[in-house]
N, C-alpha and C positions, 0 to 999 in steps of 0.2 A: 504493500500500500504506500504510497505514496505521501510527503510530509505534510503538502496541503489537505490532501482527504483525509489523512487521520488527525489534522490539524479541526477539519470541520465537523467529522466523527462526533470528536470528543467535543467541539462548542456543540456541536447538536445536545448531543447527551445533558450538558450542562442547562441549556435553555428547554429541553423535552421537561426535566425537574417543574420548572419555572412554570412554562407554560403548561403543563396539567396545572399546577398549580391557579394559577387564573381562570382554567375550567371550572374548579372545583369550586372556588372563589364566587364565579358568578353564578354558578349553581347554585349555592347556597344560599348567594341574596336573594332567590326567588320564592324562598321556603321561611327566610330568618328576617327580621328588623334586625338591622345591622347599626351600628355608631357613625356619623359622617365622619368623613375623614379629619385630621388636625389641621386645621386652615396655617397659612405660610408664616403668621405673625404670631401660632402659637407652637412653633416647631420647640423640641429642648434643646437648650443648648451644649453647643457642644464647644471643647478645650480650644481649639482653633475653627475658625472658617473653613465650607467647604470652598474651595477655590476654583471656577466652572470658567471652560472658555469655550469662544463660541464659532462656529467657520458657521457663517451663512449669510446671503446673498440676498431674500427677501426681507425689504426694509421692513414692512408692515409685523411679520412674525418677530424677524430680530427688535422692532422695538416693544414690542407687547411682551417679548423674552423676558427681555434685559429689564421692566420694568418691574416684572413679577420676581426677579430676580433682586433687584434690588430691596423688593418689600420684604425678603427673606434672612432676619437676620441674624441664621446658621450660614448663611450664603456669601459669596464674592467673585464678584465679574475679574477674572485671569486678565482678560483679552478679548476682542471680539474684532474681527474680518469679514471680510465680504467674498473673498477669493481663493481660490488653491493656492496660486501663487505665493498671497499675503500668510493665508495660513502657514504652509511649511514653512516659511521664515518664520512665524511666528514658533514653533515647535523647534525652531534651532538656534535662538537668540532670547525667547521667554523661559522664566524660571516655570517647572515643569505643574500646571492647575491636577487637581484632585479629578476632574473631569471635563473631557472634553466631548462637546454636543457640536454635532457635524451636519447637515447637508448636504445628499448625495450631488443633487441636481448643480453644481455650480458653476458660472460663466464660461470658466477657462480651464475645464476638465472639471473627473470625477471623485467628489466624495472619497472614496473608497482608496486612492492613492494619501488621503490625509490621514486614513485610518495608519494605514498600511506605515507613513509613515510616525504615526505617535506611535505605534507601538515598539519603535526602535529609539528615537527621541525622549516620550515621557511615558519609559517600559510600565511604571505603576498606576497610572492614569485610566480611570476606566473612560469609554468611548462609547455615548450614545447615540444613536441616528435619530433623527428627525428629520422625515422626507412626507414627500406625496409619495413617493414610488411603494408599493408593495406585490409587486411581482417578484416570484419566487428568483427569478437569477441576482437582482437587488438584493435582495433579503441573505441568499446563500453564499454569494459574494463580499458582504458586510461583515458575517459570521465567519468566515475563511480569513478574512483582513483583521482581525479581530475583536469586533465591536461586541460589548456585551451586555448592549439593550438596542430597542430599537420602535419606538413609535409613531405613529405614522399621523402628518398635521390631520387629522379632523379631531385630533386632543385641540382642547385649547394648549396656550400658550404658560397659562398656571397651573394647568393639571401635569405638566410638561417638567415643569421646579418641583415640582413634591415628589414626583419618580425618582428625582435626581438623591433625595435622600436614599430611599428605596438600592437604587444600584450603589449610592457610598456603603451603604451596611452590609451590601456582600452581596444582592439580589440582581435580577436581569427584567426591568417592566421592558413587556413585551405588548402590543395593539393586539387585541384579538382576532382580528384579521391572522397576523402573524404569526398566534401561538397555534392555530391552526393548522398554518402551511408545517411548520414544525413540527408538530404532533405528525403530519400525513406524512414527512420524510421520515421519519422515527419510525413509525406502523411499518415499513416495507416488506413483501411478501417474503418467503421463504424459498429458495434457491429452487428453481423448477417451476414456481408456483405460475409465473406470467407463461409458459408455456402453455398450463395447463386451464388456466383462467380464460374463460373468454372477451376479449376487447371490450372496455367499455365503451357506449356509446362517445364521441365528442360533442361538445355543446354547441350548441346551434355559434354560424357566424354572424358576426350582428352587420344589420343591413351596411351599406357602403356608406361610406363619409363624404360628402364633397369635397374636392381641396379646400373650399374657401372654408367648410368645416375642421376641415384637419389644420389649418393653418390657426383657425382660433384655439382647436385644443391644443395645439402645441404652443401658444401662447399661456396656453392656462396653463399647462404642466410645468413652463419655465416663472411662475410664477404672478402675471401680470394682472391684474386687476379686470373689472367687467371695463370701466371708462377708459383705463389705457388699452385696454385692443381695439375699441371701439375707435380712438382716436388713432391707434396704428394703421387700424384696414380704413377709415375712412366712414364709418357709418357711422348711425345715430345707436347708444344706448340702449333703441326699446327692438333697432334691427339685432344688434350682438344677443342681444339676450334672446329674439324669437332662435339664432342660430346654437348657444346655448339649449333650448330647450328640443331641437331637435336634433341635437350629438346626445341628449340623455335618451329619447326616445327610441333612437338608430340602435345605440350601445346597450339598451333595458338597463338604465343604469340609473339611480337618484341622486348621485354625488359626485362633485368634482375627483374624489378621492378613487371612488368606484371608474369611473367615467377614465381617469386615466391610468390605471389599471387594466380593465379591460381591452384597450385601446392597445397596452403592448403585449397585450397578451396574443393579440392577433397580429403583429405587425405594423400598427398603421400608424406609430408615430417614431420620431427621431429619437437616437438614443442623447444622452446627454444632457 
């Protein structure tokens, strides 16, 4: 076997833990009244700051981050970038944060080379993702680079900071989306077994995009606003949004999140 497979093996195993865990978790809100969580101003304190840095490119997220971040006061902003570039320099000239929260999707390359290199830069530093992306090559590729959480934005922005304690104490929050995909690489049949199983059917493909649709979901998955595409392609507002609502209908899909998901699950958008 090879160092990366059994490199991802063992994060699988590690996040398989986890993610049942979240199964079970939300199973049992179903049955239990539960406690709401410790809101961010009533976290314990702890002997030092955690120290959180941040690679991301969406102003809108990174400010709503950094703001919940600040109201945290077990917390402290490292550093925070827009770019790959700016990040790896940041990870060769900053003193080493408790955690680093990354962005796959960024301008001038991917994510996943920023993992790749804090893990040689700040070896102790654990590495959350925060993306739109939840497609399983994303997700498996993050885990291999060695990220060891991974939430996908339809969290808010401060549900995002309270995880962050979570992964400092030893733990991996994972989106249920994800704890999913991981659980179903974990389950894998038994050596013969896809011989002997019959194909399962594949899921329907979703109707065709237009370009000028594909052009706006690939603006949404690079992060831009409903008013900034609007303004990019040239229409009005109430036009982007009728084309919004028929990339959801095309895709069967409710959510931006969903919406570009599915989207490379069939090919039809850019990587990057």
């Amino acid at each position: 076997m090879s160092p990366d497979r059994a490199t991802c093996r063992h994060a699988l195993r590690s996040w398989g833990v986890a993610a049942a865990r979240a199964v079970a978790y939300r199973a049992s809100t179903r049955s239990f009244r539960i406690q709401p969580p410790v809101p961010p101003d009533h976290a314990p304190p702890l002997d030092s700051p955690i120290r959180v840095a941040l690679i991301e490119d969406d102003t809108r997220f990174s400010t709503a981050f950094l703001e919940a971040l600040s109201g945290a006061p077990d917390m402290l902003t490292a550093g925070a970038v827009t770019t790959l570039r700016d990040g790896l320099a940041l990870l060769q000239s900053a003193p080493a944060a408790d955690i680093l929260v990354v962005d796959l999707g960024l301008p001038d390359g991917s994510g996943i080379d920023a993992i790749r290199a804090a893990r040689v830069a700040w070896p102790r530093c654990d590495v959350m993702v925060a993306t739109v992306f939840g497609d399983e090559s994303h997700v498996m590729q993050s885990i291999a680079a060695g990220a060891t959480g991974y939430l996908l934005k339809d969290s808010t922005a401060a549900h995002i900071v309270r995880e962050l304690r979570s992964l400092h104490q030893g733990g991996s929050p994972i989106s249920p989306l994800i704890a999913r995909q991981v659980l179903s690489r974990l389950q894998a049949p038994p050596a013969g077994a896809l011989a002997q199983a019959p194909q399962a059917p594949a899921g329907p493909k979703p109707s065709a995009l237009s370009p000028r649709e594909v052009e706006v979901l690939n603006d949404i998955t690079r992060g831009f606003s409903h008013d900034e595409i609007a303004q990019r392609i040239g229409v009005s507002r109430h036009t982007l949004l009728t084309y919004v609502r028929r990339i959801y209908v095309k895709l069967d899909v409710h959510s931006k999140v969903e919406a570009i998901n599915v989207a490379r699950q069939h090919g039809l958008l850019r990587d990057g």
